[in-house]
C-alpha positions in Angstrom: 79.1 83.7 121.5 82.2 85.0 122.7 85.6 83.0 120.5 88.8 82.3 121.5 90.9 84.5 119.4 94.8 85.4 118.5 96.0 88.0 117.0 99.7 87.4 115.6 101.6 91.0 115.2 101.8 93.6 117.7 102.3 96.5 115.3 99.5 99.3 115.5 96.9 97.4 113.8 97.3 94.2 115.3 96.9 96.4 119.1 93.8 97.9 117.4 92.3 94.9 116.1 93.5 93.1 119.3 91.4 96.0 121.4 88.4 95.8 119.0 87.8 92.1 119.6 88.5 92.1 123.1 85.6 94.9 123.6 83.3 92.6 121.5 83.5 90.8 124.4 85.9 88.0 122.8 88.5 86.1 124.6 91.5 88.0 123.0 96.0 87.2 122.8 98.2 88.7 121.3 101.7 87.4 120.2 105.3 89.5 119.7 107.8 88.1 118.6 109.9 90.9 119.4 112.1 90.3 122.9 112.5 94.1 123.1 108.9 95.3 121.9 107.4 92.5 123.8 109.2 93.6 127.2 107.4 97.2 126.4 103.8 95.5 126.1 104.2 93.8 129.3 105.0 96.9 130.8 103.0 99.9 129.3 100.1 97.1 127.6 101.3 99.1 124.6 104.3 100.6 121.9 104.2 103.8 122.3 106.4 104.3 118.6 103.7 102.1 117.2 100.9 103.6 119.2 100.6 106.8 120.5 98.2 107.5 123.9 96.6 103.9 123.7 96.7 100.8 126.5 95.3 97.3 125.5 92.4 96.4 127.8 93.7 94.2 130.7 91.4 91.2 129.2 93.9 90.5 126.4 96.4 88.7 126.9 100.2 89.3 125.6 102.5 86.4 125.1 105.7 85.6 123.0 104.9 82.2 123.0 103.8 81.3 119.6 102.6 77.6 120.2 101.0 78.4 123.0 99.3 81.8 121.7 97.8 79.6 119.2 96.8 76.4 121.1 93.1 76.5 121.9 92.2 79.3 119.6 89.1 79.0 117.4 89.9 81.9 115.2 93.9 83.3 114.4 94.2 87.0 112.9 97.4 87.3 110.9 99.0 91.0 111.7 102.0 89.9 110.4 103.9 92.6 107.8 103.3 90.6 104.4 107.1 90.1 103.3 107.5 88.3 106.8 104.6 86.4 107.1 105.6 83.2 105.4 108.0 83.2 108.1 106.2 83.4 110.9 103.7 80.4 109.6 106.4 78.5 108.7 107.1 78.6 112.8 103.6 77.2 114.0 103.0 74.0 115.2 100.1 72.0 115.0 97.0 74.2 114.9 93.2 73.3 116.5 91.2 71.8 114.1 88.8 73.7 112.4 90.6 77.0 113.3 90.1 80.3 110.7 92.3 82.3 109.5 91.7 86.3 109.0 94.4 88.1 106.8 95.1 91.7 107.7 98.3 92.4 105.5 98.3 94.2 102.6 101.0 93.4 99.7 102.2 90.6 97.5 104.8 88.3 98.5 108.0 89.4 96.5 109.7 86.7 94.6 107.2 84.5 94.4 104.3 87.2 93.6 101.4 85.2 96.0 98.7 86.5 97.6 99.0 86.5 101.1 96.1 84.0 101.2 98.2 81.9 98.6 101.0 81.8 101.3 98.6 80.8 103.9 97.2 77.7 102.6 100.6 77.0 100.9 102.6 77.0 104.2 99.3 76.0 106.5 97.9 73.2 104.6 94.8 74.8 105.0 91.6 74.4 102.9 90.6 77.9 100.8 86.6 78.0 103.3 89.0 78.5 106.1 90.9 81.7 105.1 89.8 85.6 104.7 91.0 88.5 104.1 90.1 91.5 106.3 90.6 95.0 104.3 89.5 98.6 103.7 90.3 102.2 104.8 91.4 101.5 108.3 94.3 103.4 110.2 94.5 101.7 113.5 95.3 105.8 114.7 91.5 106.6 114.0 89.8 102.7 115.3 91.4 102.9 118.6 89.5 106.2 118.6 86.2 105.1 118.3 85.9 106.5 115.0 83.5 105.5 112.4 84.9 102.7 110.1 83.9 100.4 108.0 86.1 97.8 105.8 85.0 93.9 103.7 85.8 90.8 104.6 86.4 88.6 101.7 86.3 84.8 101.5 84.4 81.5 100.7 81.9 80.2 101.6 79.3 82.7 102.7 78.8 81.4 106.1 82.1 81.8 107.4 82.3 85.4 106.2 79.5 86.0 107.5 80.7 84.6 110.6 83.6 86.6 111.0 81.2 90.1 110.0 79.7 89.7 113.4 82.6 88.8 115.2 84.5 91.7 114.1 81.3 94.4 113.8 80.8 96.6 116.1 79.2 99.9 116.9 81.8 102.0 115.4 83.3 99.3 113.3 81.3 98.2 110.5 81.9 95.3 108.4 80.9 94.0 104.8 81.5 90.5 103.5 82.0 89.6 99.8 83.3 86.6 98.2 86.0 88.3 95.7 89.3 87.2 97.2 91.6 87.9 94.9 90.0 91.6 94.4 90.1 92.5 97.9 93.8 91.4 98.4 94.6 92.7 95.3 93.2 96.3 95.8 94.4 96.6 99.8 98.1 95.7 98.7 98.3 97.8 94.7 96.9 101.4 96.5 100.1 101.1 98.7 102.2 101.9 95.4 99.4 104.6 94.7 99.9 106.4 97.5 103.8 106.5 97.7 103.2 108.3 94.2 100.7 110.2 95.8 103.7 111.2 98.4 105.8 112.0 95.9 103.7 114.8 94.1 103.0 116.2 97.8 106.5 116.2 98.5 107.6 118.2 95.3 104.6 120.9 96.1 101.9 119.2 93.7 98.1 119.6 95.0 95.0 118.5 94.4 94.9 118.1 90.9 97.7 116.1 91.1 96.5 113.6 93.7 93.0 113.5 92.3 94.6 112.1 88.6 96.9 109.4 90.8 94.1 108.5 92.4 91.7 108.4 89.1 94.5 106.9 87.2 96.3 104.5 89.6 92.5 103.2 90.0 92.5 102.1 87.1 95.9 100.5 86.6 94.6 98.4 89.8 91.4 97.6 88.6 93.1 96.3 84.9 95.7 94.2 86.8 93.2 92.6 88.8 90.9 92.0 86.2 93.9 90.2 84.7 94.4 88.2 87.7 90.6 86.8 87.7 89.1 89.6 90.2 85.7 91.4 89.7 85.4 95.1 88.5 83.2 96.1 91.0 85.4 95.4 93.8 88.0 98.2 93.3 84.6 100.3 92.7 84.4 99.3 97.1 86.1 99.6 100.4 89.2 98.0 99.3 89.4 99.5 96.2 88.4 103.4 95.4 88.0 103.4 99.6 91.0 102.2 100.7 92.9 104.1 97.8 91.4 107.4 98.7 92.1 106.9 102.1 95.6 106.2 102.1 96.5 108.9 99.2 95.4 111.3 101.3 95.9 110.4 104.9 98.7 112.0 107.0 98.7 108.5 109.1 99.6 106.6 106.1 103.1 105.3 105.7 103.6 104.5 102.5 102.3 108.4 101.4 104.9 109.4 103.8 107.8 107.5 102.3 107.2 109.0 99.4 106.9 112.6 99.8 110.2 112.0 101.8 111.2 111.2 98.6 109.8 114.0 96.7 111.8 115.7 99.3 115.1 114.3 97.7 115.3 112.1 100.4 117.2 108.3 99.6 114.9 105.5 100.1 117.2 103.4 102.7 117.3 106.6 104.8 114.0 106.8 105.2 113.4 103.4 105.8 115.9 103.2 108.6 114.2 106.1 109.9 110.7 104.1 110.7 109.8 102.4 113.5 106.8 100.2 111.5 106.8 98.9 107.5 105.7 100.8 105.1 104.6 97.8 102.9 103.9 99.2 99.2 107.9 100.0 99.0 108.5 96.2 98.5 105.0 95.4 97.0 106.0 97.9 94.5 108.5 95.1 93.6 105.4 92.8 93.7 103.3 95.1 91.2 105.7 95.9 88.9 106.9 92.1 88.5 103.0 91.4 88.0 102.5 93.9 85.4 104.9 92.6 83.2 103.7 88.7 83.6 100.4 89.6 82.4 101.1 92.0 80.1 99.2 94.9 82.0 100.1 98.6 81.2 100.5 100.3 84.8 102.4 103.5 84.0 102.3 104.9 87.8 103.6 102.0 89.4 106.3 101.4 87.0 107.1 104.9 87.9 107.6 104.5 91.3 109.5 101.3 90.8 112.1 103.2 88.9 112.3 106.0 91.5 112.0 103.5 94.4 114.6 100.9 93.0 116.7 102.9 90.5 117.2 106.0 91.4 115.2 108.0 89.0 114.6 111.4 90.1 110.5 111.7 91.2 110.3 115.3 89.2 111.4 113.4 86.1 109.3 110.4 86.4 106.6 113.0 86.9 107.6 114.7 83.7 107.3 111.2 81.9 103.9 110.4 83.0 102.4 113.7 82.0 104.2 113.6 78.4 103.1 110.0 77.5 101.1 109.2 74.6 97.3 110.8 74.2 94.8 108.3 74.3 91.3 107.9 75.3 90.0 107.4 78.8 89.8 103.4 79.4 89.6 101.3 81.8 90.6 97.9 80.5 
């Protein structure tokens, strides 16, 4: 049964997502906020810096009215950066009753270190059974395409992830459910400070062996923090763990592994910030992890790594040198 659906956040994955539904035959907005990037969806139905050699169907819909984006909708997809999310809720009216929530953003909410379904039913006033998170190894570059992907949907109870598997499924877009919240956030935010350390070594000349021990390594920082935090092990062992991880470590569509082997480069961070045209989110939920790391008392060598090249100026090939020369230990996980 076709839904009426609105997708908040025109960045790439919010057009991709936006396309995805609307060819599932759903009855599809999508809101800007932007005056300027707005003005270019009404008149090329995309962003091209955003986008390259993509147009939204003509069935979705493109507004900049937030109230009324969100008026009769049955189902509202959050494509909203994480550190500005809160925001943007915090600007919603009164929402349909029994509307759901589906969580694309990836990070941690600096400052206050929540989830991003924490902020949702903090700022919403929503009950827990009505939000999800929607994660996994998923350039929007490579979905507009029609190419094979699949990601999880995580939430409570099992009938409204369920739900939103078949809304969203598709015949190149294959979805999983699973009920570990925390695990799937958790895992699609962390990899983001993985893969800017994976940047890093590909920006100073390192190769495979290199990113294959960031990966292996970072895994398991993840996987301890979120242990920590109450998620299950055998999440990061999925798509929005060792999948997502892989994925974006290695992927030249992936911003945050760009960032960072600009700054393997020598390149200072606020240059290549300004530089970008879309967020590159594990820069400030590097912030996030490292704050998290020290709360609970979690060893995560890699990230604190990048937080010290990120945030104070610590030359990469040194912090490099400092990971390599730690202590000798055994091989553990937890």
């Amino acid at each position: 049964m076709a839904e009426k659906i609105t997708v908040l956040g025109a960045g790439s994955w919010g057009m991709a997502i936006a396309q995805l539904l609307a060819r599932n035959g759903h009855q599809v907005k999508l809101w800007e906020f932007d005056p300027g990037e707005f003005d270019k969806l009404n008149r090329f139905r995309t962003i091209p810096s955003k986008l390259k050699d993509f147009r939204l169907p003509d069935s979705v819909g493109i507004t900049n009215d937030l109230n009324a984006a969100v008026a009769d909708a049955s189902l509202i997809v959050l494509a909203v950066p994480s550190q500005s999310l809160r925001s943007a809720l915090k600007t919603l009216g009164r929402l349909p009753v029994g509307v759901g929530i589906v969580n694309l953003a990836k990070g941690v909410e600096t400052g206050t270190l929540k989830r991003m379904s924490e902020v949702i039913e903090g700022e919403l006033k929503l009950p827990p059974d009505k939000i999800a998170t929607l994660s996994g190894p998923s350039h929007a570059e490579e979905v507009v395409r029609d190419l094979p992907t699949t990601v999880v949907v995580a939430g409570k109870p099992e009938a409204f992830v369920v739900s939103l598997q078949e809304i969203f499924s598709s015949q190149f877009f294959r979805v999983y459910f699973c009920d570990d919240l925390i695990g799937v956030e958790l895992g699609g935010a962390l990899k983001n400070i993985i893969a800017i350390a994976s940047g890093i070594a590909d920006g100073l000349g390192m190769g495979d062996n290199t990113r294959g021990a960031l990966i292996t390594r970072g895994l398991a920082e993840i996987t301890r923090l979120g242990l920590a935090m109450g998620a299950q092990t055998q999440t990061f062992a999925g798509l929005s763990g060792i999948g997502d991880l892989v994925t974006t470590c290695s992927s030249r569509h992936s911003r945050n592994r760009y960032v960072g082997e600009r700054l393997g480069l020598g390149e200072k961070l606020v240059d290549i910030l300004n530089d970008m045209s879309m967020v590159a989110e594990g820069v400030e939920t590097t912030k996030s992890g490292y704050e998290l790391a020290h709360n609970f008392s979690v060893e995560m060598p890699i990230t604190t790594e990048v937080y010290r090249v990120l945030f104070e100026d610590k030359p990469a090939r040194r912090a490099v040198e400092e990971l390599m020369g730690r202590e000798l230990k055994a091989e553990v996980w937890r």
